[in-house]
PQR file of N, CA, C, O and H, with PARSE charges and radii, in Angstrom:
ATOM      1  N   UNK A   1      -9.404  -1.064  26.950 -0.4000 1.5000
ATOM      2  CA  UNK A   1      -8.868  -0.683  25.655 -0.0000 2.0000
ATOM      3  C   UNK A   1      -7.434  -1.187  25.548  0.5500 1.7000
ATOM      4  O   UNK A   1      -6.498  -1.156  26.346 -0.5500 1.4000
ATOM      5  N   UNK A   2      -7.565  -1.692  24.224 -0.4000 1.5000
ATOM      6  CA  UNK A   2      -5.382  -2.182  24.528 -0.0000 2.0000
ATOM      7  C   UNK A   2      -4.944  -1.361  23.902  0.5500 1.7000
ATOM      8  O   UNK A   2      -5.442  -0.728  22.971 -0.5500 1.4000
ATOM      9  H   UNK A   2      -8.325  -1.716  23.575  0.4000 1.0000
ATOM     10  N   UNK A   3      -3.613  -1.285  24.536 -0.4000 1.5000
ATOM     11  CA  UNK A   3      -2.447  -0.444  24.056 -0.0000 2.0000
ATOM     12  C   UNK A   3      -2.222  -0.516  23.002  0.5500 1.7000
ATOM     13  O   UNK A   3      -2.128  -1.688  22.637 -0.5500 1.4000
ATOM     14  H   UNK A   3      -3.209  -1.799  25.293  0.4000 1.0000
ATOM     15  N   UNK A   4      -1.989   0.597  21.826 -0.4000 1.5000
ATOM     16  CA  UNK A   4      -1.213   0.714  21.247 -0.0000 2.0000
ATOM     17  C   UNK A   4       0.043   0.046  21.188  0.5500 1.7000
ATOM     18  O   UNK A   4       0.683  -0.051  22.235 -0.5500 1.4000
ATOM     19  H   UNK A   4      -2.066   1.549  22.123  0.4000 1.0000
ATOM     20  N   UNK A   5       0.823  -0.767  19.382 -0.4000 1.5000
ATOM     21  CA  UNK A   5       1.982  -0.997  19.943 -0.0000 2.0000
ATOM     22  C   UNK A   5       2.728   0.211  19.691  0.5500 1.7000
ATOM     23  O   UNK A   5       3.779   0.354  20.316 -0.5500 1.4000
ATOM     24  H   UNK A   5       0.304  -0.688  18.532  0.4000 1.0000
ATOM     25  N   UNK A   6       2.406   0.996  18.979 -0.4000 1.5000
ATOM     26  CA  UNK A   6       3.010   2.532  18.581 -0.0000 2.0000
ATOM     27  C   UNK A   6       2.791   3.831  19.298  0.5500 1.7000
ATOM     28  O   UNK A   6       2.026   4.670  18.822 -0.5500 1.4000
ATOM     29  H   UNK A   6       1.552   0.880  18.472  0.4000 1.0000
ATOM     30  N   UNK A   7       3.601   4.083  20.720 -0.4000 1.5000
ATOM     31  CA  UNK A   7       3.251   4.697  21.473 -0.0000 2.0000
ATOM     32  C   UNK A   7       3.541   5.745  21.042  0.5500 1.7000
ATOM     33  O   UNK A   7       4.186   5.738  19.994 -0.5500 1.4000
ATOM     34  H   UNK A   7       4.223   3.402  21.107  0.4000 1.0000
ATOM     35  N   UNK A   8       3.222   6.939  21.604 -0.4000 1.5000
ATOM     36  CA  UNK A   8       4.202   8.537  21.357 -0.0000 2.0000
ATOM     37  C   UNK A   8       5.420   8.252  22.467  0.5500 1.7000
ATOM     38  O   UNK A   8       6.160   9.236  22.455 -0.5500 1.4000
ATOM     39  H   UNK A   8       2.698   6.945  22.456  0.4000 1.0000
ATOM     40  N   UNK A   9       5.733   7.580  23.108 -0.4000 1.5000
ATOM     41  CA  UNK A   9       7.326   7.449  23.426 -0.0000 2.0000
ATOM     42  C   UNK A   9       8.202   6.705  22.604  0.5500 1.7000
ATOM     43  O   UNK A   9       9.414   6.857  22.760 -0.5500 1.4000
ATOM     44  H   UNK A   9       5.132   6.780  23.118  0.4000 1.0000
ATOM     45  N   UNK A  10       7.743   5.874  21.700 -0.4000 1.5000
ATOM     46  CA  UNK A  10       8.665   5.209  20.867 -0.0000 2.0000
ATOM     47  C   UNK A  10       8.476   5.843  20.162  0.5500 1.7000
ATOM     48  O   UNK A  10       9.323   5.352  19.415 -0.5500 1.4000
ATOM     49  H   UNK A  10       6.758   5.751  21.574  0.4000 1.0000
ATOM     50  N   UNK A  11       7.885   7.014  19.309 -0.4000 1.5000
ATOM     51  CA  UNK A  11       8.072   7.740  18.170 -0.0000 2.0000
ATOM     52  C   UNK A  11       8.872   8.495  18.357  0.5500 1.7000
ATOM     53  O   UNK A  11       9.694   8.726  17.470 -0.5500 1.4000
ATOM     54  H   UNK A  11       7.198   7.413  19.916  0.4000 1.0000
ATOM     55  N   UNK A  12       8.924   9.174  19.620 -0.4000 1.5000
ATOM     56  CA  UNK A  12      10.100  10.260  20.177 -0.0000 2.0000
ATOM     57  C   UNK A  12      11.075   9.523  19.944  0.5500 1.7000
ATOM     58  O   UNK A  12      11.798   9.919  19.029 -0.5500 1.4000
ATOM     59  H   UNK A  12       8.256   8.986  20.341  0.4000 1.0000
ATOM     60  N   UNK A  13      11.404   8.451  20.513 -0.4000 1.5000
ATOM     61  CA  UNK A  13      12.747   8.036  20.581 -0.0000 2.0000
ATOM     62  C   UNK A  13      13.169   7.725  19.103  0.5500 1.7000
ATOM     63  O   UNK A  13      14.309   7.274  19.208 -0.5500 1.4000
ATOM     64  H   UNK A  13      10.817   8.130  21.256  0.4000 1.0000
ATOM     65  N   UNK A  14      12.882   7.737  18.020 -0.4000 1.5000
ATOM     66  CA  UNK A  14      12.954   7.530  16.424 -0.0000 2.0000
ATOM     67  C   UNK A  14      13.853   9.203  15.886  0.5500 1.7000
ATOM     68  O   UNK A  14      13.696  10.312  16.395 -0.5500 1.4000
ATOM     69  H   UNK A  14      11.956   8.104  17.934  0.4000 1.0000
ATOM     70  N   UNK A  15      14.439   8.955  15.139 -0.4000 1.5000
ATOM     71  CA  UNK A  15      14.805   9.828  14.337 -0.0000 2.0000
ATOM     72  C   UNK A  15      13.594  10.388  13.665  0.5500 1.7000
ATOM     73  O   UNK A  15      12.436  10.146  14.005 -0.5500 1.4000
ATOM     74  H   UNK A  15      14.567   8.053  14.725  0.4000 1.0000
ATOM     75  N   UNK A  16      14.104  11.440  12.318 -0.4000 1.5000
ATOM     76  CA  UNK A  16      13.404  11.788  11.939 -0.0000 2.0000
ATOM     77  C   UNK A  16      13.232  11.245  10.869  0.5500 1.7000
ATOM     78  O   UNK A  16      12.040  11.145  10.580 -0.5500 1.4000
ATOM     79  H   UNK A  16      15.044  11.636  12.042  0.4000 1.0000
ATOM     80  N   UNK A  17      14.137  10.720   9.921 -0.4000 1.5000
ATOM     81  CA  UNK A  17      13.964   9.843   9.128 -0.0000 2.0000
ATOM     82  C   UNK A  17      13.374   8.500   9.201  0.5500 1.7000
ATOM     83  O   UNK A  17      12.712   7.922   8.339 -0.5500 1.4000
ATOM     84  H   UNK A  17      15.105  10.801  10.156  0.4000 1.0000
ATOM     85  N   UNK A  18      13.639   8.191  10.092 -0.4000 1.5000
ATOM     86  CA  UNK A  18      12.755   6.276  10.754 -0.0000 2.0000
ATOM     87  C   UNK A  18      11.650   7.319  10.437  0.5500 1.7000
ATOM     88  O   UNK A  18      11.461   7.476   9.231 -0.5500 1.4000
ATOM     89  H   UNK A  18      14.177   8.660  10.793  0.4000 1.0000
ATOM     90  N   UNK A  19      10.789   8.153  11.374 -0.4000 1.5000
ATOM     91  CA  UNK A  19       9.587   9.123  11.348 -0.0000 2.0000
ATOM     92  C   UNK A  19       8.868   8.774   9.750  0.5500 1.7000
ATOM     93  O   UNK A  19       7.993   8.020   9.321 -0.5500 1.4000
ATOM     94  H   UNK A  19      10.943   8.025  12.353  0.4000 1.0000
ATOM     95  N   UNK A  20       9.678   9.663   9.265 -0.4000 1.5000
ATOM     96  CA  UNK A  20       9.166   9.983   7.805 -0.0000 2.0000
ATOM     97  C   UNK A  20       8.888   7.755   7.210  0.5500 1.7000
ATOM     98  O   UNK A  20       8.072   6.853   7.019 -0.5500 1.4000
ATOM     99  H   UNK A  20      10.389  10.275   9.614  0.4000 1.0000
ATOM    100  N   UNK A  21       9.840   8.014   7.214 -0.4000 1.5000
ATOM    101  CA  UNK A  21      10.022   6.381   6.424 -0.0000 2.0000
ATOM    102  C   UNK A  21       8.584   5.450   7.141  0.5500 1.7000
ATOM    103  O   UNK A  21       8.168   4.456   6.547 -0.5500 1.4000
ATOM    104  H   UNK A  21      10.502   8.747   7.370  0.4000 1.0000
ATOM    105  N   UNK A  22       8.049   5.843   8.224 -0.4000 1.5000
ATOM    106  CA  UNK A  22       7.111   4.717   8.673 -0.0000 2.0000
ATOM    107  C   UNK A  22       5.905   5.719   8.484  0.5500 1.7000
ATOM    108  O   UNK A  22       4.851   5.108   8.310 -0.5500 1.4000
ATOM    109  H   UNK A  22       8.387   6.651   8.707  0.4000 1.0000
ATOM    110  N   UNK A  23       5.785   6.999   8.474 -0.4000 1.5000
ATOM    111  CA  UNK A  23       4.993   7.542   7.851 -0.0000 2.0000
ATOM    112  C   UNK A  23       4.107   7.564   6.590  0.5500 1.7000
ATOM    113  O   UNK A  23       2.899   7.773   6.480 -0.5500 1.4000
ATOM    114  H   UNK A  23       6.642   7.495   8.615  0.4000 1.0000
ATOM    115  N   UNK A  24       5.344   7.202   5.383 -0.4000 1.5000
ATOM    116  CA  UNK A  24       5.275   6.776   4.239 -0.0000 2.0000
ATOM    117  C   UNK A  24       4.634   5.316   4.380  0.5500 1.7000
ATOM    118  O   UNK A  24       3.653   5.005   3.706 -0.5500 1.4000
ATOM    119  H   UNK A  24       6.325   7.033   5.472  0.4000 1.0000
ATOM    120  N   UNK A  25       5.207   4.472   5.247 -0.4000 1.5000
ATOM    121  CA  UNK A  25       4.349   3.185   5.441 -0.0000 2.0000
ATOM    122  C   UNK A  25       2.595   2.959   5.447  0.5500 1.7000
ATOM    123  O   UNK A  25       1.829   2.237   4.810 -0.5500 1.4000
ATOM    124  H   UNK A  25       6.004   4.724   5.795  0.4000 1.0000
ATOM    125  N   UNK A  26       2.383   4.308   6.858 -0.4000 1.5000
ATOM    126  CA  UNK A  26       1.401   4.253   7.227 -0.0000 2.0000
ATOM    127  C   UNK A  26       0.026   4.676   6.233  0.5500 1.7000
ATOM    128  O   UNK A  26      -1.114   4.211   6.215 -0.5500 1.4000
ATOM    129  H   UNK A  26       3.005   4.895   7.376  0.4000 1.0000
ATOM    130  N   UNK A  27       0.633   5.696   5.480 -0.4000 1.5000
ATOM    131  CA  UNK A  27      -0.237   6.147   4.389 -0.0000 2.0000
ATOM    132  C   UNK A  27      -0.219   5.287   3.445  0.5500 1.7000
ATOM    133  O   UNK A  27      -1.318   5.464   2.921 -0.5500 1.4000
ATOM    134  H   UNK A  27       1.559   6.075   5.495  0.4000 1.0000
ATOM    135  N   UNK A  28       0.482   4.176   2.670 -0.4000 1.5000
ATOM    136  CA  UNK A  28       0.310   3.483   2.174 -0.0000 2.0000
ATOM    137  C   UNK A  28      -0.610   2.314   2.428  0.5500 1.7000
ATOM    138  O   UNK A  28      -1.295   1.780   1.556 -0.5500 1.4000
ATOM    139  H   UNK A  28       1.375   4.032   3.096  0.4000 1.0000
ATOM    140  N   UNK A  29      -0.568   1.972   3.665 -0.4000 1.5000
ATOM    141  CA  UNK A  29      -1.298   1.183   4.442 -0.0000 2.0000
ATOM    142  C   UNK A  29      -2.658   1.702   4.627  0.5500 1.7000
ATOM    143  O   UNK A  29      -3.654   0.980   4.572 -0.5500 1.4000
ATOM    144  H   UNK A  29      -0.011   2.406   4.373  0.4000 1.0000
ATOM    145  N   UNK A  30      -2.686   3.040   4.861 -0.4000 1.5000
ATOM    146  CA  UNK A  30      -4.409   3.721   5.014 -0.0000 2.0000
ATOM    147  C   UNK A  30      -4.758   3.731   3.320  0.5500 1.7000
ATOM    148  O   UNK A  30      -5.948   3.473   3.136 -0.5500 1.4000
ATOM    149  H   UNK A  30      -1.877   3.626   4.906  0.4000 1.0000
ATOM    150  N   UNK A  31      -4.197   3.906   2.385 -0.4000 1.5000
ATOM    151  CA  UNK A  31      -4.541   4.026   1.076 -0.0000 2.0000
ATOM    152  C   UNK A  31      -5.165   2.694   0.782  0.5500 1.7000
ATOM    153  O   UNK A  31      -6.363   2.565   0.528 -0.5500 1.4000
ATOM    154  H   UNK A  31      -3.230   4.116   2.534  0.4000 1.0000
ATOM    155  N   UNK A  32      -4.397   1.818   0.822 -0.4000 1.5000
ATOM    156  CA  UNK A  32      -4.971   0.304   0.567 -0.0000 2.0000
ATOM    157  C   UNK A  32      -6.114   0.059   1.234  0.5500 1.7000
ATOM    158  O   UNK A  32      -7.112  -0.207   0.565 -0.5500 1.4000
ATOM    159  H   UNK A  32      -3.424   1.923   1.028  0.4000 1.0000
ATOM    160  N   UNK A  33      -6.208   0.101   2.808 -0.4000 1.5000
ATOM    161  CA  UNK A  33      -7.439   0.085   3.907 -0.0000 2.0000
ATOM    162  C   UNK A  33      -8.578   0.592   3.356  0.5500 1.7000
ATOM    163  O   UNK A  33      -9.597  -0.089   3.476 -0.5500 1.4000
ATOM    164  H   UNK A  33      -5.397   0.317   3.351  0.4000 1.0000
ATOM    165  N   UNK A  34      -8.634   1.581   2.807 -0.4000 1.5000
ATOM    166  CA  UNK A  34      -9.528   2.799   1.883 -0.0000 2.0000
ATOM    167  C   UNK A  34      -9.769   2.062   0.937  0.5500 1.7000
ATOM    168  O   UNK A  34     -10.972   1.995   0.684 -0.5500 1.4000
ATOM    169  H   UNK A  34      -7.807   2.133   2.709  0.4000 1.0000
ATOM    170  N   UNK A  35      -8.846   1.227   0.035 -0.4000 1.5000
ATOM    171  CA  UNK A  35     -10.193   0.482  -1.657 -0.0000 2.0000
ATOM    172  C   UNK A  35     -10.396  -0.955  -0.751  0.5500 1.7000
ATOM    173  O   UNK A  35     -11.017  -1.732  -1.476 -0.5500 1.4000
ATOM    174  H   UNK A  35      -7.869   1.282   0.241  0.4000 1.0000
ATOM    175  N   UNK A  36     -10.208  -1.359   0.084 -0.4000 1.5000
ATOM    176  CA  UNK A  36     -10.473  -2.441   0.727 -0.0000 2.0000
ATOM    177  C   UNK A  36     -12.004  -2.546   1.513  0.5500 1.7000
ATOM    178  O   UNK A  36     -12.640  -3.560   1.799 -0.5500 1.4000
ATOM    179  H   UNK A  36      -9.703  -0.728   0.673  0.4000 1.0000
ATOM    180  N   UNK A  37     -12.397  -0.864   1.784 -0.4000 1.5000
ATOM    181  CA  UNK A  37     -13.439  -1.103   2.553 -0.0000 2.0000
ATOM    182  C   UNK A  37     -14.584  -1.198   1.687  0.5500 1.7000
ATOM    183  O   UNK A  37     -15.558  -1.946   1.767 -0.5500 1.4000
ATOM    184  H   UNK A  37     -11.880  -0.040   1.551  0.4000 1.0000
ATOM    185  N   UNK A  38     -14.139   0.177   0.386 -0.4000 1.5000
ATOM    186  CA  UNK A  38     -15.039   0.365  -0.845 -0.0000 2.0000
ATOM    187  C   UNK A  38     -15.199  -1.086  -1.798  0.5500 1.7000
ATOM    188  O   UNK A  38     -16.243  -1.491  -2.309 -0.5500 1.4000
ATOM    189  H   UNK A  38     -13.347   0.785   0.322  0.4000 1.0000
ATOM    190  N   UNK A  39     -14.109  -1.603  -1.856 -0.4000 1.5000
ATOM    191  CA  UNK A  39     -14.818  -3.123  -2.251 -0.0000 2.0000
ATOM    192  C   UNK A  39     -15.251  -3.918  -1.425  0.5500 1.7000
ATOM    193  O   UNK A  39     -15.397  -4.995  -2.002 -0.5500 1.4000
ATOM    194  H   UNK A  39     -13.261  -1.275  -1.441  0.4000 1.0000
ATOM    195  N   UNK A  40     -15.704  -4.027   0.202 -0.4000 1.5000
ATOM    196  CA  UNK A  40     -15.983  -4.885   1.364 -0.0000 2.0000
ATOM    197  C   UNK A  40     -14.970  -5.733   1.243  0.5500 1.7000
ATOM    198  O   UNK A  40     -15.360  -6.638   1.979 -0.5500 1.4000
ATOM    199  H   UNK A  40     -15.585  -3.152   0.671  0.4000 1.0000
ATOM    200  N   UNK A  41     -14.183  -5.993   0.925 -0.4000 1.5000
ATOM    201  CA  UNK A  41     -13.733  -6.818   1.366 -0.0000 2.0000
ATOM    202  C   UNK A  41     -12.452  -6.360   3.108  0.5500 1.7000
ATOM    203  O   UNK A  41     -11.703  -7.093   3.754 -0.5500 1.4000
ATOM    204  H   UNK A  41     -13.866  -5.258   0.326  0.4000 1.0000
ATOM    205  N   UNK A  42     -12.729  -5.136   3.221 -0.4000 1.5000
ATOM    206  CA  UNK A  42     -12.174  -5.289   4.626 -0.0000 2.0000
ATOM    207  C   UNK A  42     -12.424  -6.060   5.922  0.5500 1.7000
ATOM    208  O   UNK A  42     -13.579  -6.022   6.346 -0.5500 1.4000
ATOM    209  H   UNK A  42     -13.337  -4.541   2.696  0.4000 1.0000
ATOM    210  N   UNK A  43     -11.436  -6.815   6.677 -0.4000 1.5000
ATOM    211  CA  UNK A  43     -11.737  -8.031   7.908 -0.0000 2.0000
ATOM    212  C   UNK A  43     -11.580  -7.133   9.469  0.5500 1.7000
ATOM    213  O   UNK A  43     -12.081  -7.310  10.579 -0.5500 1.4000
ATOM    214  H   UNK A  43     -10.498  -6.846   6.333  0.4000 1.0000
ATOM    215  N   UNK A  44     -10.830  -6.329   9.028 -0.4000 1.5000
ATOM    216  CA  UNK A  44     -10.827  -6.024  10.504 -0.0000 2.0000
ATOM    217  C   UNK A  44     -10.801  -4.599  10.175  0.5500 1.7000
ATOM    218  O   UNK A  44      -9.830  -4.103   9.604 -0.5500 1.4000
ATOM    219  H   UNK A  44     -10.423  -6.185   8.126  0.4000 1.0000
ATOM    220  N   UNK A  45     -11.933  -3.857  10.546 -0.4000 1.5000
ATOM    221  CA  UNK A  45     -12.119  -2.783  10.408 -0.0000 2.0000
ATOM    222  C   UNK A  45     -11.685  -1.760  11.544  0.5500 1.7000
ATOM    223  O   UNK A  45     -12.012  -0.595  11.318 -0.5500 1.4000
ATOM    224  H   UNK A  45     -12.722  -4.260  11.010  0.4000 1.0000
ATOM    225  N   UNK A  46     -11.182  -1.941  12.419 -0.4000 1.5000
ATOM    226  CA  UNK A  46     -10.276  -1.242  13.558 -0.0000 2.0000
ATOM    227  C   UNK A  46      -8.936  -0.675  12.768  0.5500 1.7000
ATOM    228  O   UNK A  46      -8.474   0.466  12.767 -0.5500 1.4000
ATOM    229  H   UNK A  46     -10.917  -2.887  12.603  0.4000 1.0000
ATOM    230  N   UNK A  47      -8.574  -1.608  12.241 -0.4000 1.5000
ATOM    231  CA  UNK A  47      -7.200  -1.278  11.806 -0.0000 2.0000
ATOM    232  C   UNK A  47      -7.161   0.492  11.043  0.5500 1.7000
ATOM    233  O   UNK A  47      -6.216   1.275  11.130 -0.5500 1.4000
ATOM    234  H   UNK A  47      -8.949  -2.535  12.242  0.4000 1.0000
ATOM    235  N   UNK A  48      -8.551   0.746  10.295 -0.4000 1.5000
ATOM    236  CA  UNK A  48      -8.608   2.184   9.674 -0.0000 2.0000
ATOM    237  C   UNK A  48      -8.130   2.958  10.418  0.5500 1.7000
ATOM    238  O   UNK A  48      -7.167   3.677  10.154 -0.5500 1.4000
ATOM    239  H   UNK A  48      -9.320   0.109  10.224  0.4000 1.0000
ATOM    240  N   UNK A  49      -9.069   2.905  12.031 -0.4000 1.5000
ATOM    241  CA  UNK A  49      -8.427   3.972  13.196 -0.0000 2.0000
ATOM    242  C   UNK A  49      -7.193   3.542  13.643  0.5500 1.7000
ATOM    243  O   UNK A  49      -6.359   4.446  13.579 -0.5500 1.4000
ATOM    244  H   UNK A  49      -9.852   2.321  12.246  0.4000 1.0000
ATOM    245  N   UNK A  50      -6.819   2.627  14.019 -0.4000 1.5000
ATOM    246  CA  UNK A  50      -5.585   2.455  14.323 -0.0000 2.0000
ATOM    247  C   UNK A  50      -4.565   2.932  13.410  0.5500 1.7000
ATOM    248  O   UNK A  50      -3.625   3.442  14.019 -0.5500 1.4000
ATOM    249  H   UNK A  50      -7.496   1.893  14.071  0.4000 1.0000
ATOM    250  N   UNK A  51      -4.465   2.934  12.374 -0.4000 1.5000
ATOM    251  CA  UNK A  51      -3.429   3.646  11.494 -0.0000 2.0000
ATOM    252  C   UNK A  51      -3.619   5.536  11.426  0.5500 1.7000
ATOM    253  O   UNK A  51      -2.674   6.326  11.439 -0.5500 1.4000
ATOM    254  H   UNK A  51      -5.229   2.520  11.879  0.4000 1.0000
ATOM    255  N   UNK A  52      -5.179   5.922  11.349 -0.4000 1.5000
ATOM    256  CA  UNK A  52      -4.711   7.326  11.520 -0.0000 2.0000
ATOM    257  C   UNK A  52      -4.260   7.747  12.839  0.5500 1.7000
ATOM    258  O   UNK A  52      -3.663   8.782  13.132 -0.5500 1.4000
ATOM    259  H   UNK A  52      -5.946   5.281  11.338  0.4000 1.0000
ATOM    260  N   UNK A  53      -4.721   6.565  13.769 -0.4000 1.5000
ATOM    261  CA  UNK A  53      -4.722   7.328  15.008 -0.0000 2.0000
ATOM    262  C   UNK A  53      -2.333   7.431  14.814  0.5500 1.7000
ATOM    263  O   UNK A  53      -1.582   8.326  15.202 -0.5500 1.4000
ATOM    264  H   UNK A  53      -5.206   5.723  13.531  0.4000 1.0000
ATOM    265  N   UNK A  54      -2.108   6.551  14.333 -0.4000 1.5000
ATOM    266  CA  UNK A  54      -0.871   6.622  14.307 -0.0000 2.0000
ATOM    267  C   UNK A  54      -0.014   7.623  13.480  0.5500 1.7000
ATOM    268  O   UNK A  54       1.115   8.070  13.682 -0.5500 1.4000
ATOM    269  H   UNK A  54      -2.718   5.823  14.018  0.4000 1.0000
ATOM    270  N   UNK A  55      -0.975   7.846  12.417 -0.4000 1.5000
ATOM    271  CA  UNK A  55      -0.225   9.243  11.228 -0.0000 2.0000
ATOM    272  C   UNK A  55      -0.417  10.219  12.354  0.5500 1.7000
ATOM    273  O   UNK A  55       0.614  10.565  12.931 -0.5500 1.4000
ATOM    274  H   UNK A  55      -1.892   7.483  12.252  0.4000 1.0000
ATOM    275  N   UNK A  56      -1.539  10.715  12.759 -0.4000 1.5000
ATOM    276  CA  UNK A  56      -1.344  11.489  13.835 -0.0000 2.0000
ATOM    277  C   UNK A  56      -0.143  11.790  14.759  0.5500 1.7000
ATOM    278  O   UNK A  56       0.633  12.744  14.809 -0.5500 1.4000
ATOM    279  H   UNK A  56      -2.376  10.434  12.290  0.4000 1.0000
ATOM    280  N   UNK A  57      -0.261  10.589  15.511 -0.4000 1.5000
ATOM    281  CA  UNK A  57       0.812  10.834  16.598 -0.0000 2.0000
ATOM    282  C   UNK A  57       2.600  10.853  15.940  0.5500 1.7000
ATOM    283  O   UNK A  57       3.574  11.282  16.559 -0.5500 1.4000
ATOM    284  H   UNK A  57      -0.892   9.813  15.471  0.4000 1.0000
ATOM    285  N   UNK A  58       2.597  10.281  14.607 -0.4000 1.5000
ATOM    286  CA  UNK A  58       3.530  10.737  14.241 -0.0000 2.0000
ATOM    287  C   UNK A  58       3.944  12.139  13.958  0.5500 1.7000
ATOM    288  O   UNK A  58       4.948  12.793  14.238 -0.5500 1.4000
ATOM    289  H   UNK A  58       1.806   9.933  14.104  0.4000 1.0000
ATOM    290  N   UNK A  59       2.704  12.417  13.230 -0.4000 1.5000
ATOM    291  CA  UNK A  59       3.358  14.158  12.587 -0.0000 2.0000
ATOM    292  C   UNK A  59       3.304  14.827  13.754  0.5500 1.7000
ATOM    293  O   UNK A  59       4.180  15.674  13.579 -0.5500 1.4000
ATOM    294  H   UNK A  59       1.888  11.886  13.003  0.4000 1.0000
ATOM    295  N   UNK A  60       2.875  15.008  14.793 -0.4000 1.5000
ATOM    296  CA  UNK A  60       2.332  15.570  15.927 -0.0000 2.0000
ATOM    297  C   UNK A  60       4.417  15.372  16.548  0.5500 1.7000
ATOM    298  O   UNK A  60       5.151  16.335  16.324 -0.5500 1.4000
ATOM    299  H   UNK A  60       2.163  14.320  14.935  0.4000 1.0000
ATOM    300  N   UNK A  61       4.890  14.365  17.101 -0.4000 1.5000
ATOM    301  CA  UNK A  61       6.106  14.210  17.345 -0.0000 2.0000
ATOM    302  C   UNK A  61       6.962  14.812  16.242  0.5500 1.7000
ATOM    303  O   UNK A  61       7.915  15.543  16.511 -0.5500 1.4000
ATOM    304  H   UNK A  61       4.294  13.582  17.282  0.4000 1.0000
ATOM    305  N   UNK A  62       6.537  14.429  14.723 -0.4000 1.5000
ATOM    306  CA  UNK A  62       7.358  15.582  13.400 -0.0000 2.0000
ATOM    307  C   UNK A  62       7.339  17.270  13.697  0.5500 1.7000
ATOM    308  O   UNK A  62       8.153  17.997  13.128 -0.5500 1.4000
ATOM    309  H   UNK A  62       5.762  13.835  14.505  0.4000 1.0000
ATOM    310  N   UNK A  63       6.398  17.770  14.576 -0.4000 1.5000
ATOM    311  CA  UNK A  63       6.131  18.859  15.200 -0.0000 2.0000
ATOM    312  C   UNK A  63       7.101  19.318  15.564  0.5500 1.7000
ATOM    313  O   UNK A  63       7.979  20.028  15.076 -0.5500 1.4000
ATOM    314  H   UNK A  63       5.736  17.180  15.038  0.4000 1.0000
ATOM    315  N   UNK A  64       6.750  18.513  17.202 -0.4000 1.5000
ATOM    316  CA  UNK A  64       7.585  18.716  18.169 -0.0000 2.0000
ATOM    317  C   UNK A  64       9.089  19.074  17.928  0.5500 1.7000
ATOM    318  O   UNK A  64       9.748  20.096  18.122 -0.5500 1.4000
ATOM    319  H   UNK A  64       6.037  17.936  17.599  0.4000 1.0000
ATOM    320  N   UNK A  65       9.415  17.658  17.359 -0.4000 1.5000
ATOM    321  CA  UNK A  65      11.255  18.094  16.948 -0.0000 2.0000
ATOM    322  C   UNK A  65      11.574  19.433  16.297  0.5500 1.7000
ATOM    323  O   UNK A  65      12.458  20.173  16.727 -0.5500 1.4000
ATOM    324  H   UNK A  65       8.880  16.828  17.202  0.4000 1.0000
ATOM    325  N   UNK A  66      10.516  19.819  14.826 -0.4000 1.5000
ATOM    326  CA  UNK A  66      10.755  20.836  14.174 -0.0000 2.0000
ATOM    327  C   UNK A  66      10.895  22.158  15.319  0.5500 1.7000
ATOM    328  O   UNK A  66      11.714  23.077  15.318 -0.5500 1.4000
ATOM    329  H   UNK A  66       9.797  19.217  14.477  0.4000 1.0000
ATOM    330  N   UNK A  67       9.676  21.848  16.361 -0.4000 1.5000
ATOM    331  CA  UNK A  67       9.930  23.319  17.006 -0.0000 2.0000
ATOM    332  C   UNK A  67      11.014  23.802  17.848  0.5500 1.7000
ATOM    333  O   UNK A  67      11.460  24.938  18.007 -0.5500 1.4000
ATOM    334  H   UNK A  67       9.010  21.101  16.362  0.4000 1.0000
ATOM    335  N   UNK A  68      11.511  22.067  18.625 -0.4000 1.5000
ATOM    336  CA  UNK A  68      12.144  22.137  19.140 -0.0000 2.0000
ATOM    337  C   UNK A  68      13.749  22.402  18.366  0.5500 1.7000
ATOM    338  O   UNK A  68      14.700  22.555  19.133 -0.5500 1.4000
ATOM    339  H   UNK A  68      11.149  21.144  18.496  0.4000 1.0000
ATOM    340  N   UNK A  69      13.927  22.436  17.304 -0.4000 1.5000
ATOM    341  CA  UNK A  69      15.359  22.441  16.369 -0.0000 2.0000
ATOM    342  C   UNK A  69      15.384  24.064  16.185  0.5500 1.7000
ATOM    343  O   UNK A  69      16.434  24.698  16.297 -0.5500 1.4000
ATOM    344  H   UNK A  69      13.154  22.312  16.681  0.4000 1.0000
ATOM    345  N   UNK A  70      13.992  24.741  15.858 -0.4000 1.5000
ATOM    346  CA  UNK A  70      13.706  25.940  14.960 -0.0000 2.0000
ATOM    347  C   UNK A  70      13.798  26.963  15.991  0.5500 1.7000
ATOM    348  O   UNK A  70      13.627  28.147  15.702 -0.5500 1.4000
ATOM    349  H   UNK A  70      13.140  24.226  15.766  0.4000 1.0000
TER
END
């Protein structure tokens, strides 16, 4: 399986704003992925999981900090 280039150690090391801001990326990116598949025209169909698997590990680190601040 290959690595991720978006580990949960480089998300830690991100602010919270970088966080949010590539967050906003990522959902934009899964939104598009989403009318891409419904019209077929999607090429690489990995990329769907690869992006939630990444909203995930972001909010999951958006967690962490919150609990750790709160």
């Amino acid at each position: 399986m290959a690595k991720s280039k978006n580990t949960v150690e480089d998300f830690r090391a991100r602010s919270t704003d970088e966080l949010g801001d590539q967050l906003t990326k990522l959902k934009k990116e899964q939104f598009n992925l989403r009318f891409q598949r419904a019209n077929g025209q999607l090429e690489k169909t990995s990329r769907v999981r690869e992006v939630r698997k990444s909203i995930a590990r972001i909010m999951t680190v958006m967690s962490e900090q919150r609990r750790k601040v709160g």
